[in-house]
C-alpha positions in Angstrom: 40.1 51.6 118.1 37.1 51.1 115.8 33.7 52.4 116.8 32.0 49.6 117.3 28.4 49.6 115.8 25.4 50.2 118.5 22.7 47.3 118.8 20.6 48.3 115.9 16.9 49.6 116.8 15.8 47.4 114.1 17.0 44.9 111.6 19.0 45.6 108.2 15.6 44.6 106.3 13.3 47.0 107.8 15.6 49.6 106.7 16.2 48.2 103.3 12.1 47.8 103.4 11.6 51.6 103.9 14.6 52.7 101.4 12.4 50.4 98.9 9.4 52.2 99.2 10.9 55.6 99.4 12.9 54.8 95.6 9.6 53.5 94.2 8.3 57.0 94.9 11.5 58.5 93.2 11.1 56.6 90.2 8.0 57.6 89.8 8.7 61.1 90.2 11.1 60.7 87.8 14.3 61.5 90.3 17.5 59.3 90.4 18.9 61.1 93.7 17.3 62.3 96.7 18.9 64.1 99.2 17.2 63.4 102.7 17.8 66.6 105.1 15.0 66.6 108.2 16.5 65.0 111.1 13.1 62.7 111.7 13.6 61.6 108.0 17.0 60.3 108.1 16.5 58.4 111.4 13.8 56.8 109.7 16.0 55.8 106.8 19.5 54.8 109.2 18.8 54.6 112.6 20.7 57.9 113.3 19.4 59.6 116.2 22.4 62.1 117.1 21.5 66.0 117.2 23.4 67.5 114.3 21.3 68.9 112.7 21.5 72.3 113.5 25.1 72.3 110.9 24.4 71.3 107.2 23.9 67.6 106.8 22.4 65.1 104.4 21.9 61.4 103.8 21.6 60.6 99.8 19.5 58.3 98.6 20.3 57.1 94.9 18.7 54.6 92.7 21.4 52.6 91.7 22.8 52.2 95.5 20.9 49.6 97.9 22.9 51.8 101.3 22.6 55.4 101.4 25.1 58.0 102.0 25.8 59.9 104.8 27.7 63.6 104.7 28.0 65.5 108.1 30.2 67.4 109.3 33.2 65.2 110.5 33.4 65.0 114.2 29.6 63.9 113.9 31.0 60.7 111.9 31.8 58.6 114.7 28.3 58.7 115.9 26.6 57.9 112.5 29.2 55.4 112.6 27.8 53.9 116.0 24.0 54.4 114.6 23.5 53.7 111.4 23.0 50.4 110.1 25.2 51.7 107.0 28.4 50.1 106.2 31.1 52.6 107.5 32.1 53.6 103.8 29.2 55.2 103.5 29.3 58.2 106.6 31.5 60.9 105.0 32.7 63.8 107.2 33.2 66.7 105.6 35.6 69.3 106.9 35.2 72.4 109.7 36.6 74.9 106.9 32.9 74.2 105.8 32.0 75.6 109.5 30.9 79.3 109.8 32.6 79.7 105.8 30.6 82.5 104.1 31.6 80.9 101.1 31.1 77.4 101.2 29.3 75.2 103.4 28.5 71.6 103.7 25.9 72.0 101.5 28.7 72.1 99.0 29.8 68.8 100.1 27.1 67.0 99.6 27.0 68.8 96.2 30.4 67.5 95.2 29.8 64.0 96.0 26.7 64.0 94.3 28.3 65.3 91.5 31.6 63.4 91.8 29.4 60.6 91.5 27.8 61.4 88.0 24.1 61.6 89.8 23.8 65.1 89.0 22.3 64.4 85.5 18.7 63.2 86.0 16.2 63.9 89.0 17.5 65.9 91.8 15.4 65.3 94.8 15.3 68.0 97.7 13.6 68.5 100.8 13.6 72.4 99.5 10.7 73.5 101.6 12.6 72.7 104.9 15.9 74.7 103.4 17.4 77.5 103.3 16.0 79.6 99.9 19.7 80.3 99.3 20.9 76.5 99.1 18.0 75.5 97.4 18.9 78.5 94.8 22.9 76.8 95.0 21.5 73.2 94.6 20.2 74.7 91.3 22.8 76.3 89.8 25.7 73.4 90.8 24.0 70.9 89.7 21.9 72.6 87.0 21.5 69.6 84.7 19.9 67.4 87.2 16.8 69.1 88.1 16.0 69.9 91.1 12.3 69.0 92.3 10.3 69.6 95.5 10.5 66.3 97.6 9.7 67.8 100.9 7.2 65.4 102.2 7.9 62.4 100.2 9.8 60.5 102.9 7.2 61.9 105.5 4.0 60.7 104.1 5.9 57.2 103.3 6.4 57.1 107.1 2.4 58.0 108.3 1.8 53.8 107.7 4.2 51.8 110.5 5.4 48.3 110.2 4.5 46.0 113.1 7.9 46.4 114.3 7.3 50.5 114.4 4.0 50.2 116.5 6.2 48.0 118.8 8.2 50.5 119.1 5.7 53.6 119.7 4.0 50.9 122.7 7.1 50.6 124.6 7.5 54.8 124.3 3.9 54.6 125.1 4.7 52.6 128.3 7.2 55.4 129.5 4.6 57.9 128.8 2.1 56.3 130.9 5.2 55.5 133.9 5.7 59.3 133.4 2.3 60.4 134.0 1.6 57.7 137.4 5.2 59.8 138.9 3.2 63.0 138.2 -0.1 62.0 139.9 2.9 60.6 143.0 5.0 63.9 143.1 2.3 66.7 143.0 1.4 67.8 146.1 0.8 71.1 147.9 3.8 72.9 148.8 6.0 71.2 146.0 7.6 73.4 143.1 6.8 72.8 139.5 10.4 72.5 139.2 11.2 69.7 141.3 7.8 68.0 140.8 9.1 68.0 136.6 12.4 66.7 137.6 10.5 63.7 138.9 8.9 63.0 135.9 11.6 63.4 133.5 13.9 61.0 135.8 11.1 58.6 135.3 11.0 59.4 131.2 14.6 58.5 131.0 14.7 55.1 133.6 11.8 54.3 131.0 9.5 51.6 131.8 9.4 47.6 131.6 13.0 47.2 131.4 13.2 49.7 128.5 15.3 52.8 129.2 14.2 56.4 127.5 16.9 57.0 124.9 15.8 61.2 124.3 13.7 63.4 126.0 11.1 65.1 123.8 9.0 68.2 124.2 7.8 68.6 127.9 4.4 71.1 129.3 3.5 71.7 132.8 1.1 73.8 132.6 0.0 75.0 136.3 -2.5 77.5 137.8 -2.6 80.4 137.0 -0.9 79.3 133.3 -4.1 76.2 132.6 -4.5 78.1 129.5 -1.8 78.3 127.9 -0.1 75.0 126.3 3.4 75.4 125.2 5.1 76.5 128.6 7.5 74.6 130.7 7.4 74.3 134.4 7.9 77.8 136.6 9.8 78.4 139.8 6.2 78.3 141.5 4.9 76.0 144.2 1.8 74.0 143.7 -1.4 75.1 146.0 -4.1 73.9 147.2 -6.4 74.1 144.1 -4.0 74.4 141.6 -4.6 73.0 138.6 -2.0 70.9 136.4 -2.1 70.3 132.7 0.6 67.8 131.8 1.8 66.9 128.1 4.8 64.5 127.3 6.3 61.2 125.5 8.5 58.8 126.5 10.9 58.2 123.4 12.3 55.1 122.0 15.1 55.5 119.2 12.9 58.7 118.1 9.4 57.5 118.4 7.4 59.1 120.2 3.8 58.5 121.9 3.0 61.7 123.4 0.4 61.5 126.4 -1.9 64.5 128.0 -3.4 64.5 131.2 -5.0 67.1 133.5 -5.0 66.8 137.2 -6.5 69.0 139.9 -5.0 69.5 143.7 -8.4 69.1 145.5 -11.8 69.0 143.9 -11.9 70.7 140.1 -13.9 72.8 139.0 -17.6 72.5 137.9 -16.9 73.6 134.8 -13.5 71.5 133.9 -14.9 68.3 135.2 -17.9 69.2 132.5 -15.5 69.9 130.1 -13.3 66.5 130.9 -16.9 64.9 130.4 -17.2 66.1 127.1 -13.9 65.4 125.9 -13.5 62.0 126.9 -16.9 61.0 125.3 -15.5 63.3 122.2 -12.5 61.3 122.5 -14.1 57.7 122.1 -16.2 59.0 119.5 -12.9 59.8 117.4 -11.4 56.3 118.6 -14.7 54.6 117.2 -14.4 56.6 113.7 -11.1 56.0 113.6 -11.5 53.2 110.8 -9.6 52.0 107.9 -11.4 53.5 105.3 -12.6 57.1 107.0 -10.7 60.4 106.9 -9.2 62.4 109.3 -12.5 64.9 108.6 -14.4 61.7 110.1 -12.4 61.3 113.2 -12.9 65.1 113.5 -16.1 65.8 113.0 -17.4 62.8 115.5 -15.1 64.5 118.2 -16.5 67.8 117.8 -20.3 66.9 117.0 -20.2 65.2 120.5 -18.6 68.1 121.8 -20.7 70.2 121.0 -24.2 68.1 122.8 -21.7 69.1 126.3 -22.0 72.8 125.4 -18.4 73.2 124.1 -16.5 74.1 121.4 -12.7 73.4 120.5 -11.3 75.8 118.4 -8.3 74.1 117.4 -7.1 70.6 115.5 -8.0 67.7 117.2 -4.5 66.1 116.6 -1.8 65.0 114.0 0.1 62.4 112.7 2.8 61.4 114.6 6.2 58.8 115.2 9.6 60.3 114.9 10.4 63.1 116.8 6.8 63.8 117.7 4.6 65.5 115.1 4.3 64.4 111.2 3.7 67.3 108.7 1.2 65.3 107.1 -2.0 64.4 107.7 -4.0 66.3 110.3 -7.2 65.6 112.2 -9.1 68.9 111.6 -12.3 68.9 109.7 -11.6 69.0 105.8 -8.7 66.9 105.8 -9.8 63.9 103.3 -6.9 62.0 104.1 -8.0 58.2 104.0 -7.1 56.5 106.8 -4.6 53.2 106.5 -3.7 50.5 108.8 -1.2 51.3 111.3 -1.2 55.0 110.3 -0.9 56.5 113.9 -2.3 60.1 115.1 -1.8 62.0 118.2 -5.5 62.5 119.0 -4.7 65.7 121.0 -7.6 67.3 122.8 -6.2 70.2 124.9 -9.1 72.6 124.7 -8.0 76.0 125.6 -11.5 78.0 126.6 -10.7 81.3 127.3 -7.4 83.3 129.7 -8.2 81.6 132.6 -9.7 78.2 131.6 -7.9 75.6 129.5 -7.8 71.8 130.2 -6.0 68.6 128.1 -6.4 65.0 127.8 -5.1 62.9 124.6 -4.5 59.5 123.2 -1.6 58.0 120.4 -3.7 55.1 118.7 -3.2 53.3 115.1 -5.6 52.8 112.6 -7.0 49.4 112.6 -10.1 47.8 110.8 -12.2 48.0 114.2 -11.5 51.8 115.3 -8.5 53.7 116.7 -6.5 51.5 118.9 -4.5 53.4 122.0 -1.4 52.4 123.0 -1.2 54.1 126.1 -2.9 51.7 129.5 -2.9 55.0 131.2 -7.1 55.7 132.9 -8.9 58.7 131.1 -9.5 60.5 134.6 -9.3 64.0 136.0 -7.2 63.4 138.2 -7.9 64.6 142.2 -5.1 64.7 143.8 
């Protein structure tokens, strides 16, 4: 039997719109090939969404060819088969003698075609700052007449503006995100462990929200007392207490966009000093929204978070958030103070303001908006309260 190709996340000319843009910024770097390697990259580009990444794997874009090509490793085929808006001509699996082979790879694969092809004589394009040093070195030498240049970020930055149907897209992850957070505020309760209050959650993440199921699962932090200051920790065998202290970071996912969501919530009355702090970062918060403008920088939206922290008596020490879609974060633009990245339409941030005070005191609340004329526009419904529980 045939696979069958999956309904499509969106239509043939949104992908044909992005692969336009993306060889506009070949041609004028000169390149007539671009191999496309980061996972968040290539779903932007196909629709693929499978985790193969972790074995060699690459989806070529050329000048000359409207459709890309897609070389994994074969018994991934089928599923770039079932994703990709591609015609099926176009997913090539290469062979497991390429598996754990000292010698060759599937690097080499996608070397051969390319060569086999006759691209290998103008413009090589690689994401070589994601790669291993020793198959950028091989890219060189095989296909020495090309020349290979440094396009790490070029499919990356083409993604920080979204098309309509992209924000669509981040709202109904955004929707999941906010079902995920109500479960939380529903399953916490004195006597409950982290483990089984999590499973809750993540239950909810995956039946997704409005009729729209999760299709991943992306980074998750429960971060309980006595751990509120730490950020990057998953959920413990402990039980919740009286007084505890909950700091909650996740995303609902849709076809690999993500709108991640923070939220702190207390078991009995917080503290004086967090319920200052939440204060202070949620009028730091709608300060950012409100600089948030086409126009500004990412320094702007900075600086009017932390100037208004600041009249509350407090200090963030790091970013205030980054850009974000696929697979979470965007190694791109970043809202920190300096970065003179001007803002765009529809570009959309993770305005992240976990603010981690000292061993014993840390506290998070956050908001995924777009750009838009008027400010920063949220896409998550979800109330910016401490929650008491």
């Amino acid at each position: 039997m045939t696979m069958p190709k999956a309904s499509q996340a969106f239509p043939r000319s949104e992908y044909l719109r992005r692969l336009t843009a993306v060889k506009s910024e070949m041609e004028r770097r000169e390149i007539e090939v671009l191999v496309v390697t980061a996972p968040a990259n290539i779903t932007y580009l196909s629709g693929y969404t499978s985790k193969s990444g972790y074995v060699p794997q690459g989806l070529v874009v050329s000048l000359k060819d409207e459709e890309p090509t897609f070389i994994t490793r074969r018994m991934d085929g089928p599923a770039a088969l079932h994703q990709m808006f591609i015609d099926r001509t176009r997913v090539i699996g290469y062979p497991e003698a390429l598996i754990a082979n000292p010698d060759r790879d599937g690097y080499d694969a996608i070397i051969d075609f390319i060569m086999d092809k006759g691209f290998g004589r103008r413009g090589l394009g690689l994401e070589a700052k994601l790669l291993p040093s020793l198959t950028v070195e091989k890219f060189r030498s095989r296909a020495a007449q090309a020349g290979v240049v440094d396009c790490t970020n070029l499919v990356t930055w083409i993604r920080g503006v979204k098309s309509d149907l992209e924000i669509a897209m981040m709202r109904e992850a955004a929707a999941i995100s906010d079902a995920g957070m109500l479960k939380a505020v529903d399953v916490i309760r004195p006597g409950v462990r982290e483990a089984d209050a999590s499973a809750e959650i993540i239950a909810t993440l995956v039946r997704g929200a409005n009729g729209k199921p999760g299709t991943d699962l992306a980074s998750f932090f429960l971060c309980a007392t006595p751990r509120t200051s730490t950020c990057h920790i998953r959920w413990t065998e402990d039980v919740f207490q009286q007084g505890s202290q909950i700091n909650l970071e996740f995303s609902g996912v849709r076809h690999g966009y993500t709108s991640p969501l923070m939220r702190t919530m207390s078991i009995g009355k917080p503290s004086d000093q967090i319920r200052r702090l939440h204060e202070g970062e949620v009028a730091g918060l709608e300060a950012a929204l409100a600089a948030a403008k086409t126009g500004k920088t990412c320094s702007d939206i900075a600086s009017a978070f932390n100037t208004t922290l600041r009249k509350h008596g407090f200090e963030k020490e790091s970013r205030c958030g980054y850009a974000v879609g696929i697979d979470w974060t965007e190694p791109t633009a970043s809202l920190k103070e300096g970065d003179t990245t001007i803002l765009k339409p529809n570009m959309t941030f993770h305005l992240m303001l976990g603010n981690w005070v000292d061993e014993d005191v840390g506290y998070v609340i956050s908001e995924t908006f777009r750009v838009t004329d008027a400010g920063g526009e949220p896409f998550t419904k979800l109330p910016r309260d401490l929650f008491e529980i």
